[in-house]
N, C-alpha and C positions, 0 to 999 in steps of 0.2 A: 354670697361670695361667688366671683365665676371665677371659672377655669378649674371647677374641681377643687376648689381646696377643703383644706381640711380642718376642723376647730374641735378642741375639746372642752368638755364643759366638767369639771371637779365634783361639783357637790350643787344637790339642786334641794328646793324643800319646799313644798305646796301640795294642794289637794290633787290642785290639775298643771302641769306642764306642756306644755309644746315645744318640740325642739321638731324643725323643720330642715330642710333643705333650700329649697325655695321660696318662693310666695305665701303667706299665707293669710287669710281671710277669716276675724272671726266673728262671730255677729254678737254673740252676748254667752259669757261664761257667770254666773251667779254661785254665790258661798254665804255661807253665814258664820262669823266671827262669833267665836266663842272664846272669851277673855278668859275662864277658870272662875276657880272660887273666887280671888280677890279681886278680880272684875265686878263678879256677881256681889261682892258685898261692896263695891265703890257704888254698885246701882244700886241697891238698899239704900247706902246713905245720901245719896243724890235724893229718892225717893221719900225719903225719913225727912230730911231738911224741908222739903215744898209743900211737907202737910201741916196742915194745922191741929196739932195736938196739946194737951196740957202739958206744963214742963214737966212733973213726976210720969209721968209715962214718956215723955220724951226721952229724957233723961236716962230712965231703965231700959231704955230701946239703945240709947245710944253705949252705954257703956256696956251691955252685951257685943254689940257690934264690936266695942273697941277690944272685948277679950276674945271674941271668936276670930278679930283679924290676929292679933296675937298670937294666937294658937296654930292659924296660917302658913304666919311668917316662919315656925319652928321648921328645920328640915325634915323632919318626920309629924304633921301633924296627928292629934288624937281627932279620931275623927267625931267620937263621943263626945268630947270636950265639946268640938264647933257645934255637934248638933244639938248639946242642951243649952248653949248660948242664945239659937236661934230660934231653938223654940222658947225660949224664953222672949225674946224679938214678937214670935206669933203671938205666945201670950198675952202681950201686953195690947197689941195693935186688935186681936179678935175682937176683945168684949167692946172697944170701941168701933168697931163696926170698918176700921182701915182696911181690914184685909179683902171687906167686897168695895168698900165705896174706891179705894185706891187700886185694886186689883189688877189694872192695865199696867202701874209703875212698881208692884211687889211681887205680883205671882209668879212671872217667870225669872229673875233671880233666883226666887226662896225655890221654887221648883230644880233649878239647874243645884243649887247650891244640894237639897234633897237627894236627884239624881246622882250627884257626885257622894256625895255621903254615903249612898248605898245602905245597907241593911242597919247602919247607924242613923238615917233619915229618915225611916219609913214613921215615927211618931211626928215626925216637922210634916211630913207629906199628907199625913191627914189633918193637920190643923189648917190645911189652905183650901179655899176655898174652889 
């Protein structure tokens, strides 16, 4: 703006902002997106879908998921609820060996979903590898 003027800005909302004056120049800002729980369990099921599993463990994989997103969606989730869902989720995937051979597309979900879960996750947290 020349001549001085003057602009206001209402409501702003991010990590990193810049409100300048003049010129500015910036070479590289970097973030990492963190979607929440129901992000972390849409990458569960992204990752559930592309493996090759037998349907009775698929199946029990999937329908956990579909009660712990449930449990999600409530405005007040239990968080005990989600987290014996999901170890149910490890369960089923450990003794077939998904949670190291897939470990790039599950651990860090089940890890965020853990982290978020808090002193309710720490039994998911050691089932990951």
């Amino acid at each position: 703006m020349s001549g001085g003027g003057v602009f206001n800005i209402n409501s702003q909302q991010a990590v990193t902002i810049n409100n300048v004056a003049r010129d500015q120049t910036i070479g590289r800002q970097d973030a990492t997106l963190h979607a929440g729980p129901l992000g972390d369990l849409a990458a569960l099921r992204a990752a559930l879908a592309e493996l090759s599993l037998p349907e009775g463990p698929r199946r029990t994989a999937t329908q956990a998921l579909d009660a712990a997103e449930e449990e999600l969606q409530r405005p007040v989730p239990d968080k005990h609820r989600v987290a014996d869902r999901l170890e149910e989720v490890a369960g089923v995937l450990g003794p077939l060996g998904v949670l190291v051979s897939a470990a790039d597309r599950l651990a860090g979900p089940l890890q965020h979903l853990a982290g978020w879960l808090g002193p309710a996750g720490h039994a998911l947290a050691t089932l990951l590898p």
